[in-house]
C-alpha positions in Angstrom: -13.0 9.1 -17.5 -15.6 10.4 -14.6 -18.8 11.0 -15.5 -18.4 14.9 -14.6 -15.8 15.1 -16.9 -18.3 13.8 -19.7 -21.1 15.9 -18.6 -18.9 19.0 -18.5 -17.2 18.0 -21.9 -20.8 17.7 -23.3 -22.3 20.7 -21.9 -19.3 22.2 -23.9 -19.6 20.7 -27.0 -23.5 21.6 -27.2 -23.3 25.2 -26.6 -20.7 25.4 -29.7 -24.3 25.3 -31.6 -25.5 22.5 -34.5 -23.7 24.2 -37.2 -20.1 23.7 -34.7 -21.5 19.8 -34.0 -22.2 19.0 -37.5 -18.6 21.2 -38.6 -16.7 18.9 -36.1 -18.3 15.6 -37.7 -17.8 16.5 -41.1 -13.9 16.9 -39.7 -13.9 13.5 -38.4 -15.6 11.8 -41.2 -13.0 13.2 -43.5 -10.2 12.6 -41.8 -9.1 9.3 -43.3 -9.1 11.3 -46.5 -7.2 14.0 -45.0 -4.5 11.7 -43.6 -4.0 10.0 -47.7 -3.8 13.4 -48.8 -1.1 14.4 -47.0 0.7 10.7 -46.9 0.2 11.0 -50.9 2.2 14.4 -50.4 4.7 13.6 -47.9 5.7 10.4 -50.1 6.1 12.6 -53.4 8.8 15.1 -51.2 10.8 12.1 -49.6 11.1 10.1 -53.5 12.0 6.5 -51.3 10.4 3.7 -52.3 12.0 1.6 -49.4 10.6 4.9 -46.7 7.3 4.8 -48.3 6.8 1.0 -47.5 8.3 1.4 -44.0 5.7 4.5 -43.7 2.6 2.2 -45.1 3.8 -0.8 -42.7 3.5 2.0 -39.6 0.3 3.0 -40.8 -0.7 -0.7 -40.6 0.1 -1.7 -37.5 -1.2 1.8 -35.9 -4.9 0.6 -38.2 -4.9 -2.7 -36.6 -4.2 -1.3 -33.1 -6.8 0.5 -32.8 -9.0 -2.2 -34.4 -8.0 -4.3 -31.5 -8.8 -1.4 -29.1 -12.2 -1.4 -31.0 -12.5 -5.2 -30.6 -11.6 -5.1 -26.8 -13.9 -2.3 -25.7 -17.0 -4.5 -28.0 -15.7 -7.2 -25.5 -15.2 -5.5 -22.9 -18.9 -4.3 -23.4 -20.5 -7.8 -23.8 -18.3 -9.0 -20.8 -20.4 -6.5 -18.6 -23.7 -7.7 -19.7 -22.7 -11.0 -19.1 -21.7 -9.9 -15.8 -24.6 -8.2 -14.6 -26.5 -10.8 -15.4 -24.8 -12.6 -13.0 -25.3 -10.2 -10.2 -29.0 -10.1 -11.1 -29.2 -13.6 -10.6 -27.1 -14.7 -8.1 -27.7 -11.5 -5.6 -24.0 -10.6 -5.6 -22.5 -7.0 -5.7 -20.4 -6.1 -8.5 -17.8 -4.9 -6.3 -17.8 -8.9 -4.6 -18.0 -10.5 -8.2 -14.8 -8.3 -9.2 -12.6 -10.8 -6.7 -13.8 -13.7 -8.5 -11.7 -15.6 -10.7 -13.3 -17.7 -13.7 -13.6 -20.9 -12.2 -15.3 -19.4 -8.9 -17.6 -17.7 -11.3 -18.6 -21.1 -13.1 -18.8 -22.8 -9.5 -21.0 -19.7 -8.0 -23.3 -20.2 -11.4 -23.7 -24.0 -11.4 -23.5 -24.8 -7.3 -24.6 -21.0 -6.0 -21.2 -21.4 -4.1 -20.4 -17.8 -2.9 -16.9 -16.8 -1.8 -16.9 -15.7 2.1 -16.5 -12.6 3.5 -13.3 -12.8 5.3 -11.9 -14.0 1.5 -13.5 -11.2 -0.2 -11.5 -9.0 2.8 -8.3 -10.8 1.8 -8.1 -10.0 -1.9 -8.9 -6.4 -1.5 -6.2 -6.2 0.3 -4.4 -7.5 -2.6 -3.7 -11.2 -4.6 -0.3 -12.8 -5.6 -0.4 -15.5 -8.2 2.2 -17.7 -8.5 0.5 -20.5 -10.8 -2.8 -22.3 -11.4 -2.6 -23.8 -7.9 -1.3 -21.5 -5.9 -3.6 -18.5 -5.3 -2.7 -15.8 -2.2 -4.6 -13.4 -1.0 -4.2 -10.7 2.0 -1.6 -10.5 4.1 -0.1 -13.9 2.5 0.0 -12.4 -1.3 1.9 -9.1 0.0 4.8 -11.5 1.9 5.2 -13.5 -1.5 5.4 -10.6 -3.3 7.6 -8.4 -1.2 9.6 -11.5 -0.1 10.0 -11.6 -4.1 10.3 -8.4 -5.6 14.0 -6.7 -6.1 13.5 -2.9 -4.2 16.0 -1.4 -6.1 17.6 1.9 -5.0 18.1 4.5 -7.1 20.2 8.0 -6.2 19.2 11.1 -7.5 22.0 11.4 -9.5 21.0 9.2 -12.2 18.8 12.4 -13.0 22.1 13.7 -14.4 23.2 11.3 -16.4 19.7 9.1 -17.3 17.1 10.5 -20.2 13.3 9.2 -21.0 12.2 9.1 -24.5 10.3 12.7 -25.9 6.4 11.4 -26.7 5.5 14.4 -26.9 7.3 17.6 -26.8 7.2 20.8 -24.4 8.5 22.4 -21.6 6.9 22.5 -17.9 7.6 23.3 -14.3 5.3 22.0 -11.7 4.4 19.9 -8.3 5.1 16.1 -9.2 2.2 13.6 -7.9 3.6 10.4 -8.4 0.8 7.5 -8.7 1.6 3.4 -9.0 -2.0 2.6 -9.4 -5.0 4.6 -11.0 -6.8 4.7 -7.7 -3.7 7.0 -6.6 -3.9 9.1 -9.7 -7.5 10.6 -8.4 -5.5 12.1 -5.9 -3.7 14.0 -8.4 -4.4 18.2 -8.4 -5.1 20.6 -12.1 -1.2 21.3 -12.8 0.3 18.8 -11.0 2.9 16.8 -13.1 1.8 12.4 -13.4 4.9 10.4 -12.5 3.9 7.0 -13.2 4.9 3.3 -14.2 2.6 3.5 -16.8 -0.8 4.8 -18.1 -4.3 3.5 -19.6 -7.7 4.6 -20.0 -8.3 4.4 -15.9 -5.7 7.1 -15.7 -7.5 9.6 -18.2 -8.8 11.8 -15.3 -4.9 12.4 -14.3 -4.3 13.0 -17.9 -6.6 15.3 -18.7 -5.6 17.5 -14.9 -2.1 17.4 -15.4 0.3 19.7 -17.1 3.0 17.1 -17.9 3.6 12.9 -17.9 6.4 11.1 -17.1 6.4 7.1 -17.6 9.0 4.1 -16.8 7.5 2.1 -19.5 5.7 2.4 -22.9 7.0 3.4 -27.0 6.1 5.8 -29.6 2.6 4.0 -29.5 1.5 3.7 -25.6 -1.2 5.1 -23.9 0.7 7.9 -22.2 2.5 9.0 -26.0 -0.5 9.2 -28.2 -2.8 10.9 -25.5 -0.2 13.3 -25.0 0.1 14.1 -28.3 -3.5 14.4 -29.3 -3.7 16.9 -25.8 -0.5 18.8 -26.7 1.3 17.8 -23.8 4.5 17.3 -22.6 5.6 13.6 -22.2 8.5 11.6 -21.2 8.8 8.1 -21.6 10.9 4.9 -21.2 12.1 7.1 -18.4 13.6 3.8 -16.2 13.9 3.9 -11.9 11.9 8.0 -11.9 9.1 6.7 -9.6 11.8 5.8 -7.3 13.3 9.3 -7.3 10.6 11.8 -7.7 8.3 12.0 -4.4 5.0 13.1 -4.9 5.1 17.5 -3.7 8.7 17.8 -5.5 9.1 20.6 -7.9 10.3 19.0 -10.8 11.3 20.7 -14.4 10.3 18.5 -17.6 12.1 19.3 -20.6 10.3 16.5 -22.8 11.7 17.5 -26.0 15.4 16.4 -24.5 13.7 13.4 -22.1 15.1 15.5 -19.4 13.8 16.0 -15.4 15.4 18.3 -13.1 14.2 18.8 -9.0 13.7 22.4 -8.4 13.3 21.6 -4.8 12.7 18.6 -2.7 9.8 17.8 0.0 12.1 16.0 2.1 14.8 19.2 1.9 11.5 21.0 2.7 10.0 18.9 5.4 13.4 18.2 7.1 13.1 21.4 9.4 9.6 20.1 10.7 10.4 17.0 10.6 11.0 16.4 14.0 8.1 19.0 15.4 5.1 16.4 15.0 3.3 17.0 18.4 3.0 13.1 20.0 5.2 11.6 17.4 8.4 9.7 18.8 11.0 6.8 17.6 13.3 4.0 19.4 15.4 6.4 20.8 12.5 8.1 22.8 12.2 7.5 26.9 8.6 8.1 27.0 6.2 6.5 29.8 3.6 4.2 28.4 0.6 6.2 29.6 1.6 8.2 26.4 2.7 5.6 23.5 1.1 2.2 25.0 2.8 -0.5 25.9 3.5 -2.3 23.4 5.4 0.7 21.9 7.3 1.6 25.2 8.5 -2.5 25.2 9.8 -2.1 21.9 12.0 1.0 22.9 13.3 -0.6 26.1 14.2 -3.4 24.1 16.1 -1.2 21.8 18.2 0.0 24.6 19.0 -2.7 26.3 20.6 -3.4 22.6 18.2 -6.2 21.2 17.9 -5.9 17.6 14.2 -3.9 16.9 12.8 -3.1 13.2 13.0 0.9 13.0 9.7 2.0 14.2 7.6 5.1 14.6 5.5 5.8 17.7 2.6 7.8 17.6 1.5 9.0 20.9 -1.9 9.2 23.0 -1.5 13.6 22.3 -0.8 12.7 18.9 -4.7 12.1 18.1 -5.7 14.6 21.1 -3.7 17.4 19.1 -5.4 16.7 15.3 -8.5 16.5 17.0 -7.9 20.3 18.4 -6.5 21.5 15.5 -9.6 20.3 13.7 -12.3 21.6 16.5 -13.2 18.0 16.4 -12.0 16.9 19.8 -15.6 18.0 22.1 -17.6 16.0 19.5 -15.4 12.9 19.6 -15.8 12.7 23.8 -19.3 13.1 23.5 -19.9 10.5 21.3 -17.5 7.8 23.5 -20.0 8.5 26.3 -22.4 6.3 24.3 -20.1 4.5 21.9 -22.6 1.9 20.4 -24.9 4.6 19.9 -22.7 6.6 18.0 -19.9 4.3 16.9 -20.8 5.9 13.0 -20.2 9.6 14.0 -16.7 8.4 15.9 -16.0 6.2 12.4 -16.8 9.4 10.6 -14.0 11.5 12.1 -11.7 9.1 12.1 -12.1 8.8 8.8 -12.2 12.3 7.8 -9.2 14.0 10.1 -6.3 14.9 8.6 -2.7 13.1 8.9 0.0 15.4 9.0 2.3 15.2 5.5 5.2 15.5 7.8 4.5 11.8 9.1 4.5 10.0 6.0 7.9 12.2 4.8 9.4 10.1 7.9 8.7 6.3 6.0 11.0 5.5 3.1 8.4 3.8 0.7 10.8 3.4 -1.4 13.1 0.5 0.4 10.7 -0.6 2.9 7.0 -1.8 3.8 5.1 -1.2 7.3 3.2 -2.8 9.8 0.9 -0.6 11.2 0.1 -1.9 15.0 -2.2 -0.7 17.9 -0.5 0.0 21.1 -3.1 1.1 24.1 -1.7 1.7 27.7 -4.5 -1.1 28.3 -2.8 -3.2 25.6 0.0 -6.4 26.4 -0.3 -5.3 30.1 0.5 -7.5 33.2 -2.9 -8.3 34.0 -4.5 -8.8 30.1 -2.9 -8.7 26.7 -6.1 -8.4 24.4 -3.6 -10.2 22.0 -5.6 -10.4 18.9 -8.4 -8.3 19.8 -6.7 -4.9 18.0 -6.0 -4.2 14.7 -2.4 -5.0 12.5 -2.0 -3.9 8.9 1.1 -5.3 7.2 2.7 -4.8 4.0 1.9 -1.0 4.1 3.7 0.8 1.0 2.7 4.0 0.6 0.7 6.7 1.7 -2.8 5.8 1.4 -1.9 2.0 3.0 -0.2 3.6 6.3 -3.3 6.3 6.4 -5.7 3.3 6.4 -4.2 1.5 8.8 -3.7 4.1 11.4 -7.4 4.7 11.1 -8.4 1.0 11.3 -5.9 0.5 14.2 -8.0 3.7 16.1 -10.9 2.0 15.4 -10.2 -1.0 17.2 -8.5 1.1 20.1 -11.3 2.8 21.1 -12.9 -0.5 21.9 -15.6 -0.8 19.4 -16.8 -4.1 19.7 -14.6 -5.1 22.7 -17.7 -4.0 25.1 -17.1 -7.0 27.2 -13.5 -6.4 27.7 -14.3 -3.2 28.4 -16.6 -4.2 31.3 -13.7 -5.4 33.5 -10.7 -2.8 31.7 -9.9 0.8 32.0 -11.7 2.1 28.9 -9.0 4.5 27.1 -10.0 7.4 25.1 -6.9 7.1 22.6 -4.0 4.8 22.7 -1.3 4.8 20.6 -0.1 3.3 17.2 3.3 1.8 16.3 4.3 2.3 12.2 7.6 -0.5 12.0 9.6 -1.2 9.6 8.5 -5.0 8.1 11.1 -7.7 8.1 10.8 -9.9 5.1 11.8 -12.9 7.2 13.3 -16.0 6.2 11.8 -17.5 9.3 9.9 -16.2 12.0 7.6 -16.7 15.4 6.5 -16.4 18.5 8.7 -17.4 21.8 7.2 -18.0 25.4 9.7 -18.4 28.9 7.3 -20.5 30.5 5.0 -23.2 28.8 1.2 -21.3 29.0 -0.5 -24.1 28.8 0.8 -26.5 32.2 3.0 -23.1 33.8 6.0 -24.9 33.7 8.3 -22.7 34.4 11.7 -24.6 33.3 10.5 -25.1 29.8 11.0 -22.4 27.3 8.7 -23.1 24.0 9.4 -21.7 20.5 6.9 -22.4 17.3 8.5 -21.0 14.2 7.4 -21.3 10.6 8.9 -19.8 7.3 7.8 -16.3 6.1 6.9 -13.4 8.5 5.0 -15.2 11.8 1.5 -13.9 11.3 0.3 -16.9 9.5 1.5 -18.6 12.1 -0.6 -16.1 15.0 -3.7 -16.5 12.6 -3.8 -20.1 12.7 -2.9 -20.7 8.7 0.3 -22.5 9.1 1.1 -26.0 11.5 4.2 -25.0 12.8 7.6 -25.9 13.7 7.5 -26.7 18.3 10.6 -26.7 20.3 10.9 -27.7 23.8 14.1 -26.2 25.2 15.2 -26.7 29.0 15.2 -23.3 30.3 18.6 -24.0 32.5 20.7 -25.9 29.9 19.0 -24.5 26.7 19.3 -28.0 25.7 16.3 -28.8 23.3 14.5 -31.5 24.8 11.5 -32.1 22.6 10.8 -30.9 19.0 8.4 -31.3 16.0 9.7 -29.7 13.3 9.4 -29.9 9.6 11.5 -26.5 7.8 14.7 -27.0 8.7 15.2 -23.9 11.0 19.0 -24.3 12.2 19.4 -25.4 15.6 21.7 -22.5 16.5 19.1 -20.0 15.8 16.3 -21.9 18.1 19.3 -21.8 20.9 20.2 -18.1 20.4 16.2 -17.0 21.0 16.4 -19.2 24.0 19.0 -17.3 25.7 17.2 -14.0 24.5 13.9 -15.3 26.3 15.8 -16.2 29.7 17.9 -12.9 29.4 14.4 -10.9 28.9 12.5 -12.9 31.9 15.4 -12.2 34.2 15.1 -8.4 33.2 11.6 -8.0 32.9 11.1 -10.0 36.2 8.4 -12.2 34.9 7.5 -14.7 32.1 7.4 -13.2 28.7 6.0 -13.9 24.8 8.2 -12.6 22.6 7.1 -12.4 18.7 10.7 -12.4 16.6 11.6 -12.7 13.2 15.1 -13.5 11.3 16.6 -12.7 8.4 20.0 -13.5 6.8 20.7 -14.7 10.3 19.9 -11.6 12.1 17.0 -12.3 15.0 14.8 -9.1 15.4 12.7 -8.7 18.4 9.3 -7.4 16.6 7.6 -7.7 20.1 7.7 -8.5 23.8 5.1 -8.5 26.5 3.9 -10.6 29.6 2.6 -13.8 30.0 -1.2 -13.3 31.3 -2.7 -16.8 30.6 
C-alpha cells in the first residue's frame, strides 16, 4: 500500500471526528462477540450437529491463518531491522542487499565480501534457480527459464466454454490491465479491471483502483477473495489460461457471480486498422536502404529474401525516433544537446526516457508465444570498414511491454554514442540509428560462423564455435566452446575440438550457408546462427573487418 494512499486514508478517517474514531474501535473490539452471536444463531436455524463442527473447523483454520499472517508480518518486521543493520554497517544499499541470497549475506558479514556490480546488473534482470548449486542470473536465468517453461496457447474460445470460481459477487464492464508482477500492477488506472496470476499485499494499490479482479490461481481463502469481499468487489478466481487471453486495453464484461468473462471489444480488432501506419516502423518483407533501418537490420532482410531462414523481426527506422521526437516538440532540444553530448548526456537520457512509444508497436509482438531480443542497428553499425561488435546495446528475453520499452531506450542510448567518444573520433557520428525487435530462438545449439579464419586471414578455412543454448554466452566469453575447422572447398572438417555433441550434419550445412553468403555478399562474412529442432536460423550476418 503507497504511502499516499495511507495519508489520504488517514486524512479521512480523522475528519470523521473522535466520537466516529472511538465508534469505529468500539466496532472492531466487539466484533469477535458479534461474529459468536450470529454463529450461535446461524447454528440454532441449521439444527446439524455434523454442519456445526464443519462450520467450527472453518472458523479454525481461517483463526490460525491469520495468526500466521500476524506471525509473518512480526517477522517480516524483525527481518528489516536485522537488515538495516546490515546496510548501516556494511555501507550497502538496500536495493543491492535485496539480490543477496543468505549465504552471500553471512560471507558479506564475516569477510566484507560484496557482490560486484555487473552481478548486481545480472539479477535484476532476473534469477533462475535450479538447485543449491546452480544459481543463474541475467540473460543466462531467462534462457533456462524460457528454454523450460511450456508457452501454452490458449484461443479465445475457451471464454465460452471455461468459468472461474465467484469470490466475490457482482457485475462490471470495464478496460482490462492485465499485470504478471506487482510492479506492472502500478501501471494499472481507477476502473480498470486486474487480470492477474495471482494477488498479495504488493498488489493492494491495484486492488484498491480497480473496479473488478480476475485470478488464475487462489480458493475461497486467497488474497484476491477475501480482499474482494471485505471491498465489495467483484472477483473471479481459479479462472485457468485468462492472462493468456485478455490483453491489457480489452473491454471485458465480469459477471463474477456466474465466474463468467466476455470481450466487448478487442485492442488488437482495434489496433489492426493502424497497425500498419507506424511512421519508420518496417518488417522482413520491407526493401528499405540502410541509411534508414541500419545495417544490421537491412542484412537481416536481404537475408530473408534470398530465402535463409530469419527469426520474425521488427525494424524500427532512423524517422521512427525523428517522428516521436516531433510529435513531442522534443526534437530542437535533443540536437542541441548532441552538439555537446558529454555535457549534456543527462538531459538526452532524460528524453529518452520520458518519450512516448506508440501502443500500436507493442500490439505487433505476440507476448504471449514468444520473447524478444531488442538489438541496435546504426547505419555506422556491422559496416565494411568497422563493426562496433559489442560496443551497442542487446536485451534478450523481452516479454512484455515494459521489457521491449526498456530495451529500445537502452539500445538508443548506446546508439547515440555515449561513451564510444573514441570511436566516434574516426566514425560518422549518427544522430539516430535504428533498432531491430526479433523474435528469440530458444536454441538447442547455437553460434557464431566466420568464412575466413580472423585471426591468420586464411581464406580457405571456414571456422564455426558453437555451444548449447542461445550463442550469447558464447559472444560474452562465459562458455569454452565447441571449434570446427572446415575446408572451405570440400567442406570437409579438418580440425575440431568439441565437447556437446553437435551433429556433424549441422556443422556442414552452416558451412555451405557461409560459402553461399561470401560468394553473394562478395566478401568474408560473420554470421551469428542458431538451431532448433534442426532448423538453422540466420539471427545475423555482417562483414569481416578484423
Amino acid at each position: 500500500m503507497s504511502k499516499d494512499f495511507l495519508k489520504k486514508r488517514y486524512e479521512k478517517l480523522i475528519s470523521n471526528g473522535d466520537d466516529k474514531i472511538e465508534q469505529r474501535i468500539s466496532e472492531i473490539e466487539n466484533y469477535p462477540n458479534k461474529i459468536a452471536e450470529l454463529k450461535e444463531k446461524t447454528y440454532k436455524k441449521l439444527d446439524n450437529s455434523q454442519l456445526a463442527e464443519l462450520f467450527n473447523l472453518a472458523a479454525k483454520l481461517g483463526y490460525m491463518r491469520d495468526r500466521k499472517k500476524a506471525y509473518l508480518g512480526k517477522a517480516v518486521e524483525f527481518r528489516n531491522i536485522i537488515l538495516e543493520e546490515i546496510i548501516s554497517r556494511k555501507a550497502i544499499s538496500k536495493d543491492e542487499l535485496k539480490y543477496y541470497i543468505l549465504e552471500e549475506i553471512k560471507t558479506l558479514l564475516l569477510n566484507n565480501s560484496k557482490l560486484s556490480s555487473v552481478e548486481i546488473d545480472k539479477r535484476s534482470q532476473g534469477v533462475y534457480i535450479e538447485h543449491v548449486s546452480s544459481f543463474n542470473s541475467g540473460d543466462m536465468a531467462r534462457e533456462k527459464y524460457f528454454g523450460i517453461v511450456n508457452v501454452k496457447n490458449e484461443d479465445k474460445d475457451i471464454l465460452n466454454s471455461r468459468k472461474g470460481v465467484c469470490a466475490s459477487p457482482g457485475k462490471v464492464t470495464g478496460k482490462a490491465r492485465v499485470c504478471l508482477t506487482f510492479e506492472e500492477s502500478n501501471n494499472l488506472e481507477k476502473g480498470e479491471i486486474l487480470v492477474t496470476y495471482g494477488t498479495d499485499f504488493d498488489f493492494m494499490n491495484a486492488i484498491l483502483k480497480s473496479s473488478g479482479i480476475i485470478t488464475e490461481e487462489g480458493g475461497i481463502l486467497s488474497h484476491a477473495s477475501v480482499i474482494s469481499r471485505e471491498l465489495n468487489k467483484p472477483c473471479v478466481i481459479a479462472y485457468q489460461g485468462i492472462t493468456k487471453i485478455i490483453k491489457t486495453g480489452d473491454i471485458i464484461e465480469l459477471d463474477a457471480e456466474f465466474g463468467s468473462v466476455k470481450i466487448i471489444s478487442s485492442i488488437e480488432e482495434d489496433s489492426s486498422k493502424n497497425k500498419n501506419n507506424i511512421i519508420g516502423v518496417y518488417d522482413l518483407t520491407t526493401n528499405v536502404d540502410s541509411s534508414e533501418m541500419g545495417n544490421k537490420a537491412y542484412n537481416l532482410s536481404k537475408l530473408y529474401r534470398l530465402n535463409y531462414n530469419v527469426p520474425e523481426a521488427y525494424f524500427l527506422g532512423i524517422s521512427f525516433f525523428e517522428n516521436l521526437l516531433k510529435n513531442e516538440n522534443k526534437y530542437d532540444d535533443y540536437i542541441k544537446y548532441l552538439n555537446d553530448i558529454k555535457k549534456y548526456k543527462n538531459n538526452i537520457y532524460e528524453i529518452i526516457e520520458t518519450i512516448n512509444l506508440p501502443k500500436e508497436l507493442f500490439h505487433k509482438l505476440d507476448f504471449k508465444n514468444n520473447t524478444y531480443a531488442v538489438r541496435s542497428s546504426s547505419p555506422n553499425e556491422d559496416g565494411e570498414q568497422k563493426s562496433f561488435a559489442g560496443q551497442f546495446v542487446t536485451e534478450l528475453f523481452c516479454n512484455s511491454e515494459e521489457s521491449i520499452s526498456k530495451g529500445i531506450r537502452n539500445c538508443w542510448k548506446s546508439l547515440l554514442g555515449v561513451g564510444l567518444e573514441e570511436y566516434q573520433n574516426n566514425n560518422l557520428f549518427m544522430k539516430f540509428g535504428g533498432i531491430i525487435l526479433q523474435k528469440m530462438i530458444v536454441a538447442d545449439f547455437a553460434g557464431v560462423m566466420f568464412t575466413k579464419n580472423p585471426v591468420s586471414n586464411n581464406k580457405d578455412c571456414i571456422i564455426i564455435e558453437s555451444c548449447k543454448g542461445v550463442a550469447s554466452k558464447l559472444v560474452d566469453n562465459i562458455v569454452v566452446p565447441d571449434r570446427y575447422f572446415i575446408n572451405e572447398d570440400t567442406l570437409e572438417i579438418i580440425d575440431s575440438i568439441a565437447k556437446n555433441d553437435i551433429p556433424v550434419e549441422l556443422i556442414k550445412k552452416l558451412a555451405l550457408i557461409g560459402k553461399e553468403l561470401e560468394q553473394e555478399y562478395k566478401i568474408d562474412v560473420d554470421i551469428e546462427w542458431a538451431c532448433k529442432d534442426g532448423i538453422i536460423y540466420l539471427i545475423q550476418c555482417r562483414p569481416i573487418t578484423t
